[in-house]
VOPAGU-2260 file (C-alpha; in pm, 1 decimal, decimal comma):
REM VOPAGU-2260
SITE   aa  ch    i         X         Y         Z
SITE  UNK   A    0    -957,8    1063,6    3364,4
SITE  UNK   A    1    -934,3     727,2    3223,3
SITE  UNK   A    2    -814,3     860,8    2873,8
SITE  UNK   A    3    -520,2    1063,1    3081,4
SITE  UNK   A    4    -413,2     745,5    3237,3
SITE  UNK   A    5    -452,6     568,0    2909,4
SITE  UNK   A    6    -251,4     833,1    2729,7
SITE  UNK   A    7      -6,9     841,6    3009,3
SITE  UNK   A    8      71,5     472,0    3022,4
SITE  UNK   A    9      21,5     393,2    2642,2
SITE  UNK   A   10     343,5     294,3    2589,0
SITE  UNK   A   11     348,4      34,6    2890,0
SITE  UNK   A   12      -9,4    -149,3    2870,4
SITE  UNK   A   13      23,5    -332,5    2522,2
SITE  UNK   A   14    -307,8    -298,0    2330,2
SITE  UNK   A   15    -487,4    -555,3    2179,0
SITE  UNK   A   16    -439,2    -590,9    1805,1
SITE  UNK   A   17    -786,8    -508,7    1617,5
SITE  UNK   A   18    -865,4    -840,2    1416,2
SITE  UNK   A   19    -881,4    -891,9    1029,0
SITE  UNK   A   20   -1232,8    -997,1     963,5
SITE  UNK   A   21   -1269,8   -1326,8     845,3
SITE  UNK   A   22   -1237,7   -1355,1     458,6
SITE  UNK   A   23   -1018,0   -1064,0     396,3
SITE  UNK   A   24    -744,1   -1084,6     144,2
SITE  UNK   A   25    -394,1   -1207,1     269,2
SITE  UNK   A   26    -213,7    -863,5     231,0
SITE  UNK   A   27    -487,5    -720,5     474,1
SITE  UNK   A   28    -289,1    -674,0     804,6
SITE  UNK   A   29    -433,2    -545,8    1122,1
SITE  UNK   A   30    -228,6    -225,7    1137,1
SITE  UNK   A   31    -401,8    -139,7     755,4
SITE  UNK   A   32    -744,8    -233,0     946,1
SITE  UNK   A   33    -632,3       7,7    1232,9
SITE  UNK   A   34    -499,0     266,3    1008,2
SITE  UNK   A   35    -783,9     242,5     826,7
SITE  UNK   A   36   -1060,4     341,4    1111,1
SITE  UNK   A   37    -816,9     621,8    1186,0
SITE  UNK   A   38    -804,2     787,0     877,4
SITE  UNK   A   39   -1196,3     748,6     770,0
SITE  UNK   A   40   -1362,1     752,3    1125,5
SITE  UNK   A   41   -1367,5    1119,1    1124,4
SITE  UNK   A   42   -1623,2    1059,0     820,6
SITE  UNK   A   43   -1894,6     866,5     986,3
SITE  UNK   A   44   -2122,5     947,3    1250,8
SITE  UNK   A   45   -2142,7     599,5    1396,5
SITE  UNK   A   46   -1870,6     393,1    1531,7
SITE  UNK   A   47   -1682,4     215,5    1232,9
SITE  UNK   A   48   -1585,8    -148,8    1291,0
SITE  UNK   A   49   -1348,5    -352,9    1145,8
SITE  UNK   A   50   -1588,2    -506,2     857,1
SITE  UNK   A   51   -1655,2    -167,8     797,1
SITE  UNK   A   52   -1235,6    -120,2     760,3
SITE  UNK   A   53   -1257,1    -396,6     534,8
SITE  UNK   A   54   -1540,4    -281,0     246,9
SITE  UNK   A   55   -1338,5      65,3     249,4
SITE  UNK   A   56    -999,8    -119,9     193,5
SITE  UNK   A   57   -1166,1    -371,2     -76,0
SITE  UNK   A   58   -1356,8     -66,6    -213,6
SITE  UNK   A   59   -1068,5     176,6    -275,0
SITE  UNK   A   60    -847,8    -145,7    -385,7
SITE  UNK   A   61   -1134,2    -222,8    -664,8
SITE  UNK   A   62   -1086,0     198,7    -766,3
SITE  UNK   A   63    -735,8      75,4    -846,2
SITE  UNK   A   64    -765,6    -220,5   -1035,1
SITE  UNK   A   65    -985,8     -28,7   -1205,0
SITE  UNK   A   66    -764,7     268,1   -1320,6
SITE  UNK   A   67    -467,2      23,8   -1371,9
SITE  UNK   A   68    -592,7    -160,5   -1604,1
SITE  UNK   A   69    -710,4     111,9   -1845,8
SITE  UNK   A   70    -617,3      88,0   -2218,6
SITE  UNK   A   71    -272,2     226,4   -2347,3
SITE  UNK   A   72    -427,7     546,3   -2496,2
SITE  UNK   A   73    -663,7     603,8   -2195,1
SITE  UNK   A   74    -345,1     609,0   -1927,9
SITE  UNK   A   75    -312,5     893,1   -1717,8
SITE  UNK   A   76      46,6    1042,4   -1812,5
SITE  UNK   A   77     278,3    1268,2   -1602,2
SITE  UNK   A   78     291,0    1632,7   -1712,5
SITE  UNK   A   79     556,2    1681,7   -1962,7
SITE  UNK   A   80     581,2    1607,2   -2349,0
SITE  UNK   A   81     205,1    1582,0   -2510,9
SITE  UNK   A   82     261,0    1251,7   -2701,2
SITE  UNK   A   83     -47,1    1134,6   -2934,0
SITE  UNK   A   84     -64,6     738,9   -2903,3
């Protein structure tokens, strides 16, 4: 019942934003922390928190640097032309 009411009157109770953990990178907001323990709570059997927001974020932003900054002839190209560096 509580969840109904909740659901109901969403839009009129403002909810508390969830925090940025201490420590986290300036670009982390808390709508990426939120969005965050949307998208990958599905994953995990326990209940994530917002550290737990924060290793995934710092985790898939390592992934990244990681594939950026891959030499010339090692890019990942679009589909098209097969050029030979």
């Amino acid at each position: 019942m509580l969840k109904r009411l909740d659901r109901l009157h969403s839009d009129e109770i403002p909810q508390p934003a969830t925090p940025v953990p201490a420590g986290a990178p300036a670009w982390v907001t808390p709508e990426l922390i939120e969005h965050t323990l949307r998208v990958w709570q599905p994953f995990y059997q326990h209940q994530l928190i917002p550290n737990d927001a924060l290793e995934i974020i710092r985790g898939v932003a390592g992934i990244v640097d990681v594939l950026s900054s891959g030499a010339d002839h090692e890019t990942v190209r679009r589909i098209g032309s097969r050029e030979q560096p």
